[in-house]
C-alpha positions as CSV (number, residue, x, y, z in Angstrom):
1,X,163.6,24.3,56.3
2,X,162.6,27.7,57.4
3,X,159.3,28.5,57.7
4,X,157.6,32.0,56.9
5,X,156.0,33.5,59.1
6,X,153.7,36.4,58.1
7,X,153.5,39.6,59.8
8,X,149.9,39.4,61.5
9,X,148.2,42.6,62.7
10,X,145.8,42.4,66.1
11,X,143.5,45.0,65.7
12,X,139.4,45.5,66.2
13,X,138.2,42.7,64.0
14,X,140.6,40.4,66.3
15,X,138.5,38.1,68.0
16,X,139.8,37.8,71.7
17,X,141.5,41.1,71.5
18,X,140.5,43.8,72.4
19,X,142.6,46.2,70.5
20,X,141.0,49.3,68.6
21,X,144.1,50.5,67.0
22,X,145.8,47.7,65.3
23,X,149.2,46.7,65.9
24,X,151.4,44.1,64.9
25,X,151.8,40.6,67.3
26,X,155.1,40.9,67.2
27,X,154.6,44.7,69.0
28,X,151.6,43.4,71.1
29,X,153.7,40.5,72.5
30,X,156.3,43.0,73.7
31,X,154.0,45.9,75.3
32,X,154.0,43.0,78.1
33,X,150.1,41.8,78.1
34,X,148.6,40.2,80.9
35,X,145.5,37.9,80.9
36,X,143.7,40.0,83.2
37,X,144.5,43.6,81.9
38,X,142.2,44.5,79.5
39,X,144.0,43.8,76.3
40,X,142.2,41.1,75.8
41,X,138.4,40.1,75.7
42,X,136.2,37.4,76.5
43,X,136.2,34.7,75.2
44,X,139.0,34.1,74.5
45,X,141.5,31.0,73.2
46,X,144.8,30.6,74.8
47,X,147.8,28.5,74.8
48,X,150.2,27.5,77.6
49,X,153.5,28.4,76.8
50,X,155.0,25.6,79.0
51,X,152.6,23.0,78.3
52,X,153.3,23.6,74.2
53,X,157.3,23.5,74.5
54,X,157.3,19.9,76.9
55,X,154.7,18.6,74.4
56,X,156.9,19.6,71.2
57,X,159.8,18.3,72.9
58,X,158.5,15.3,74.2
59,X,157.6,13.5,70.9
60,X,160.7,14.5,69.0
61,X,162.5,13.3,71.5
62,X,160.6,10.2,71.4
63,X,160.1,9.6,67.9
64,X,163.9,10.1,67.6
65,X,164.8,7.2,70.5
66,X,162.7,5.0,68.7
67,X,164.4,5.4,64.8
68,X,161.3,6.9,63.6
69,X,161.1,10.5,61.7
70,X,157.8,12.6,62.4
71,X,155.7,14.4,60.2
72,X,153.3,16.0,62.7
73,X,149.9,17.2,61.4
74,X,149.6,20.4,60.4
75,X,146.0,20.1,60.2
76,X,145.4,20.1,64.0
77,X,146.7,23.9,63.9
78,X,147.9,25.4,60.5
79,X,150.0,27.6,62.2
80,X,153.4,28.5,60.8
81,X,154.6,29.6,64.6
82,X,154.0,25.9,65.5
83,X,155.2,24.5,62.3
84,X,158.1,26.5,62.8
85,X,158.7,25.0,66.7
86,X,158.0,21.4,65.3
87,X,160.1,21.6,62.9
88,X,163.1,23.2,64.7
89,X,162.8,20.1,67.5
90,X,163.6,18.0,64.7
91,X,160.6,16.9,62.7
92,X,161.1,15.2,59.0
93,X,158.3,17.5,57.5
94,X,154.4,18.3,58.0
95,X,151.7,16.1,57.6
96,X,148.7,18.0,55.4
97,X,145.0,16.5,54.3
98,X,143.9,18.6,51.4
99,X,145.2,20.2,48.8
100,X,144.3,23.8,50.3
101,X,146.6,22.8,53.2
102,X,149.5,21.2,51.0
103,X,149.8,24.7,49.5
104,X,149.6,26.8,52.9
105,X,152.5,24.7,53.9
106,X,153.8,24.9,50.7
107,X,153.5,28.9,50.8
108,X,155.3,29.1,54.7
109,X,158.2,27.0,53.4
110,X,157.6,23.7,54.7
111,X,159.8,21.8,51.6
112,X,159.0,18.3,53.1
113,X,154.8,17.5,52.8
114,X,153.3,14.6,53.4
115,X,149.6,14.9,52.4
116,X,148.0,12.1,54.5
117,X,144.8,11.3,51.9
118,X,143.9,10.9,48.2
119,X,144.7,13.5,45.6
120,X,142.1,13.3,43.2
121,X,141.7,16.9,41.9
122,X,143.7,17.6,38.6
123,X,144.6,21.0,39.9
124,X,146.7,20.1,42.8
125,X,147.8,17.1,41.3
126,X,149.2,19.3,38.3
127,X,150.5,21.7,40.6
128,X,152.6,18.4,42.3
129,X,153.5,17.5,39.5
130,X,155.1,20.6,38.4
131,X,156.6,21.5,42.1
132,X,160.1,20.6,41.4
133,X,161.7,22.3,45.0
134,X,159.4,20.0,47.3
135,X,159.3,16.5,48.6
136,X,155.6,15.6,48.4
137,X,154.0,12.5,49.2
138,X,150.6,11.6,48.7
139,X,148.5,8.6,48.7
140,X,146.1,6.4,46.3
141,X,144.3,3.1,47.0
142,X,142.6,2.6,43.4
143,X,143.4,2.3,40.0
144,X,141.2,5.4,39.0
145,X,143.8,7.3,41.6
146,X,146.8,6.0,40.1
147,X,145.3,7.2,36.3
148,X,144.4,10.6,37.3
149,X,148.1,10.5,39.4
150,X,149.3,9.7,36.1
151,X,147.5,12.7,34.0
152,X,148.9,15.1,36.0
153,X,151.8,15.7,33.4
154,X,154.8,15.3,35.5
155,X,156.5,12.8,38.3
156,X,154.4,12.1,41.3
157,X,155.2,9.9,44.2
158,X,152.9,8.1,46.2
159,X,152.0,5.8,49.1
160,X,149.4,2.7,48.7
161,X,147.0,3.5,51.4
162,X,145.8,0.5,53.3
163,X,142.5,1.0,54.5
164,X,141.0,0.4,58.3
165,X,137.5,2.0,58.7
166,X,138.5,5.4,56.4
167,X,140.2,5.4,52.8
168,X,142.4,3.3,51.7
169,X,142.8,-0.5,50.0
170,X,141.5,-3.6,52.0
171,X,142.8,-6.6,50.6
172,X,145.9,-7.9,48.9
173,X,144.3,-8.3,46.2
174,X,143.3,-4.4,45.7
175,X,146.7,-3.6,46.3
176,X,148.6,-5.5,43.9
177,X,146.0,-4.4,41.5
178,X,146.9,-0.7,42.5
179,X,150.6,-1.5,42.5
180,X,150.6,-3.1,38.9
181,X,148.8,0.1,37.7
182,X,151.6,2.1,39.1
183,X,153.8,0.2,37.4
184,X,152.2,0.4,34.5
185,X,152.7,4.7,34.2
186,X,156.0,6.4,33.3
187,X,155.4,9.1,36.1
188,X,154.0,8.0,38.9
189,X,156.2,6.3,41.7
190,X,155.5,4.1,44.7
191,X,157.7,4.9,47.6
192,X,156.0,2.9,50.2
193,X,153.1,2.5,52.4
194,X,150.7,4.0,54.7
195,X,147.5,4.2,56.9
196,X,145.7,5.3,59.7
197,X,145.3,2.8,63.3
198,X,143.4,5.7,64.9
199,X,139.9,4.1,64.2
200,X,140.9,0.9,65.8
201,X,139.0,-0.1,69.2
202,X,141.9,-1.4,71.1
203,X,145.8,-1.0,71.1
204,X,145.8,-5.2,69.9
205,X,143.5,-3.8,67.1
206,X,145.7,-1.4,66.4
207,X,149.0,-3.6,66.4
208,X,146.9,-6.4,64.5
209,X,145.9,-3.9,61.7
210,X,149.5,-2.6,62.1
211,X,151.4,-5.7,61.1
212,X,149.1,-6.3,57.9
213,X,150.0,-3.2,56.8
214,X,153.8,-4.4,57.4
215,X,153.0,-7.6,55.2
216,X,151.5,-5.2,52.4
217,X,154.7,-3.4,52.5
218,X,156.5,-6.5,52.5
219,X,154.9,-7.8,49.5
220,X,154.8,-5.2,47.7
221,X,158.9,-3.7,47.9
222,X,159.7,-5.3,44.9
223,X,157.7,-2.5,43.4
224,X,158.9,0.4,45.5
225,X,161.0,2.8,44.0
226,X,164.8,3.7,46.4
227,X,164.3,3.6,50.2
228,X,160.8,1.9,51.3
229,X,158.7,4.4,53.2
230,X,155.7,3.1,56.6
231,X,153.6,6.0,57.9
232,X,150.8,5.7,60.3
233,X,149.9,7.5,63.7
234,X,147.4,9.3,64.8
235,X,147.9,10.4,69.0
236,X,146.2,7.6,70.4
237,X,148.5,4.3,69.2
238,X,151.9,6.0,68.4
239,X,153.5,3.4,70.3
240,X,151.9,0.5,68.5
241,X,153.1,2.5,65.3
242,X,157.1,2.0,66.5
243,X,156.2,-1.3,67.6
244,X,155.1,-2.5,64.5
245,X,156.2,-0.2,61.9
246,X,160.2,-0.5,62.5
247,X,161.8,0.7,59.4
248,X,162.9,-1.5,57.0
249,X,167.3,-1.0,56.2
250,X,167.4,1.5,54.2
251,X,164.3,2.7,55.0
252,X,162.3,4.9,57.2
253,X,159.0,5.0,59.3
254,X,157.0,8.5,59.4
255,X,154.9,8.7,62.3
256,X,152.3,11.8,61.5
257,X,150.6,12.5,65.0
258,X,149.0,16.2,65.6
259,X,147.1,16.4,68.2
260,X,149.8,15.6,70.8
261,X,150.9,19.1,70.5
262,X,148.5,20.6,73.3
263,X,147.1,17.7,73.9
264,X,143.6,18.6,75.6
265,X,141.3,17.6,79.3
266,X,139.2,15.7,77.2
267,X,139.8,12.9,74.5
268,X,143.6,12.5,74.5
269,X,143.6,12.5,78.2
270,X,142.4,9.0,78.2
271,X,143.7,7.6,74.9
272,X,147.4,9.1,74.6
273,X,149.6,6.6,74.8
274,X,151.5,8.0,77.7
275,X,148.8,6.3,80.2
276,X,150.3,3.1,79.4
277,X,154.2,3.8,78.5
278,X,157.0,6.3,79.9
279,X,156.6,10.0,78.6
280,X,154.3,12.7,79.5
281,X,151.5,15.6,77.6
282,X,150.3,18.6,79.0
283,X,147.2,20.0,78.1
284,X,147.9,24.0,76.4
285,X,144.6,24.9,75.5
286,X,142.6,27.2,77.6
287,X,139.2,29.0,77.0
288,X,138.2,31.6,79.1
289,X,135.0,33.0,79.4
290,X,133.4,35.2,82.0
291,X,129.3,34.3,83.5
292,X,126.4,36.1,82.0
293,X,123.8,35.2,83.9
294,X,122.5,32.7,86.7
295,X,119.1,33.5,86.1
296,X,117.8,30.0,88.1
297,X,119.2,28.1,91.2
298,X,122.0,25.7,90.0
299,X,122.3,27.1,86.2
300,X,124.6,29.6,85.0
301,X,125.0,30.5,81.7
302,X,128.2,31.2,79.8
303,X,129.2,33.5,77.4
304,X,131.3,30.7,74.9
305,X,129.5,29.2,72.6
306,X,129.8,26.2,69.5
307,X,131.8,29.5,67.5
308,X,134.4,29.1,70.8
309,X,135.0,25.9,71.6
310,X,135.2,22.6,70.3
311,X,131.8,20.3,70.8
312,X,132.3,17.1,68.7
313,X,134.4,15.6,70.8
314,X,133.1,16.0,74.4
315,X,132.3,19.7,75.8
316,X,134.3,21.5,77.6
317,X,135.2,21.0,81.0
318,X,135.4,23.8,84.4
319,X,138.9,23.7,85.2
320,X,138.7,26.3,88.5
321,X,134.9,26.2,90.1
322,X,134.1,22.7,91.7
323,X,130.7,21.5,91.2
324,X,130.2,22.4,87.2
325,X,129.3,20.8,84.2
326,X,128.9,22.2,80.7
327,X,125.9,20.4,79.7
328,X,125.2,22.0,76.1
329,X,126.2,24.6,74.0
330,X,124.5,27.1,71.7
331,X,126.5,29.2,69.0
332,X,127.5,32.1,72.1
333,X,126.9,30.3,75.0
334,X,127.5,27.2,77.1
335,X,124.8,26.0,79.7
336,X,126.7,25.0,83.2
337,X,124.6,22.8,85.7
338,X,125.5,22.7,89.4
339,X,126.6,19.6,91.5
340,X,126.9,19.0,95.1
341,X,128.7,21.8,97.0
342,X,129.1,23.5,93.6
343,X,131.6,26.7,93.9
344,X,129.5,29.8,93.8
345,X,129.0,31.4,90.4
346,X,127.8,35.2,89.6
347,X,127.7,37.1,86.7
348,X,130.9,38.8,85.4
349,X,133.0,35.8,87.0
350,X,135.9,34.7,84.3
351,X,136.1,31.0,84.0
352,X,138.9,29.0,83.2
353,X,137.4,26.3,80.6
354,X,139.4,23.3,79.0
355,X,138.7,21.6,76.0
356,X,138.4,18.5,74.6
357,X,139.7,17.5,70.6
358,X,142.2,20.4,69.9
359,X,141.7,20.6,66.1
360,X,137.6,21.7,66.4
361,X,139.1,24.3,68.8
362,X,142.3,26.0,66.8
363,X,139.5,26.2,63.2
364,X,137.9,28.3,65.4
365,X,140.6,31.2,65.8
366,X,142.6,32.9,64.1
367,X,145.0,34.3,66.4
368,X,145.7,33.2,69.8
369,X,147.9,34.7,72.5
370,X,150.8,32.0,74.3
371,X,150.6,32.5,78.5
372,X,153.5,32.3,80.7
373,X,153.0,31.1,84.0
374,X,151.7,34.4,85.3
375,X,149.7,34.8,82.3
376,X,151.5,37.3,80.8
377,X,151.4,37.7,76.6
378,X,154.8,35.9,75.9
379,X,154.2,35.2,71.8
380,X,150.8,35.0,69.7
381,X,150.7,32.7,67.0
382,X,148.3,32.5,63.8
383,X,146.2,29.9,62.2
384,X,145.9,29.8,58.2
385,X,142.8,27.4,57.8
């Protein structure tokens, strides 16, 4: 597959650039940027370079010692620069959520979607059912699903969804009932089965809930039309995923993580499986933002706010002044309270900020310069939410 990338231009309604005339990324990236050189403005989203190549070729690499094909998530960027990467490491296809997403993929040239929830709209199911150059996979978990699946006017082919704590079906009995209604159509087909461990508590949840979803599939090939198809993984129990999820001969195993690809200093740093099995993440998200205004002892305020960075996940951490904490944020600022032997702050400092949960962070720009090592512009990539 080849993905599409369009041309972007950087110009004065660029947030994070400051660029009056415009000019395209690709003629941006090669005047030779620096962080610090006025082409950009504060505040200001970046990504490591580094970090995002290691992290890219980690899990294919990983995926592909363990006999599993990857789908990552498209909706932690919905950018067709990473897609492109992803997909050039190796990756099966892109995982999508809505039917918005399925046709941005769609439109860059990704050929192989998985979208990882119910289609119940008869527009994008229609337009599945007419898309006869693409491999899409979607999922139901009702009878009412299956019959709209099946209005659609043309072939569809779907996953049963078993359900943890989100969508999807929650007993046997739900399934078959879903799997005899399949049956029952002329165009819709099963290919398999699927779901989502990241709500479990622990990683023996996970695997519990993990080799349920195995017996479903179990029970249910009889039904499933050519090669039998698992998919699970979010980025906190991937490894549960190739533990329990081993394809079935013939078969294959799509593991969908997302937010592995910059991984973060805040969520995934404690729950990536890599604390607990060989391999390795690096965080590639930065946010910098300069000091406004210390207008009391100990409190400084900062000029990057809930329309910067992510805040449903944890706030953002000081990555380069000891002695802060981002206690709250407003829509332009974030409130930092000093500690013991806090680092001086004053206003017009630039701080280096990381986040935590990269998909609340990339909805949140649009364009987003890559740093080298000595933070100079090295590529820009786009985001189509």
């Amino acid at each position: 597959m080849t993905v599409h990338v369009p041309t972007t231009l950087i110009g004065p309604t660029t947030k994070g650039f400051w660029q009056p005339e415009p000019v395209t990324a690709d003629a941006f990236t090669a005047a030779g940027h620096t962080l610090e050189d006025g082409s950009l403005t504060f505040p200001v989203l970046t990504l490591d370079a580094d970090a995002l190549a290691h992290n890219i070729a980690e899990m294919a690499g990983w995926t592909r010692d363990r006999g599993l094909d990857f789908a990552p998530h498209g909706k932690t960027t919905m950018s067709p620069e990473i897609f492109a990467a992803q997909l050039a490491a190796g990756a099966w296809g892109m995982t999508v959520a809505t039917g918005n997403q399925l046709l941005t993929a769609y439109e860059l040239g990704v050929r192989r979607i998985l979208v990882a929830n119910e289609v119940v709209d008869p527009t994008v199911l229609r337009w599945i059912a007419g898309c006869d150059d693409a491999e899409i996979l979607f999922y139901v978990d009702s009878v009412e699903g299956v019959a709209l699946a099946a209005a659609a006017g043309g072939p569809v082919t779907v996953l049963l969804e078993v359900g943890y704590d989100r969508t999807g079906v929650r007993s046997r009995e739900q399934a078959m009932a879903v799997t005899q209604a399949i049956a029952a159509t002329d165009t819709v087909s099963l290919r398999g089965v699927s779901a989502y461990e990241g709500g479990c508590a622990t990683l023996n949840e996970a695997r519990a809930f993990l080799a349920e979803v195995r017996a479903f599939a179990d029970e249910l090939r009889p039904f499933i039309d050519g090669e039998v198809v698992l998919s699970a993984g979010g980025s906190a129990y991937f490894d549960a995923v190739a533990a329990e999820l081993r394809p079935f001969p013939g078969g294959r195993t799509i593991l969908r993580s997302g937010s592995y690809v910059t991984h973060d200093h805040g969520t995934y740093v404690a729950s990536t499986p890599f604390t607990r099995i060989t391999g390795s993440l690096h965080p590639a998200l930065r946010l910098w933002a300069q000091v406004l205004s210390t207008p009391t002892d100990g409190l400084a305020l900062v000029g990057a706010g809930k329309r910067d960075v992510p805040y449903d996940a944890g706030l953002p951490v000081v990555l380069d002044k000891a002695g802060w904490t981002v206690t709250r944020t407003n829509d332009q600022h974030a409130f930092l309270e000093a500690g013991a032997e806090a680092d001086p702050l004053h206003p017009g400092d630039v701080l280096e900020l990381g986040i935590s949960h990269p998909c609340t962070a990339f909805d949140k720009w649009r364009v987003i310069p890559v740093l080298d090592a000595d933070r100079r512009v090295v590529d820009v990539v786009t985001t189509w939410f």
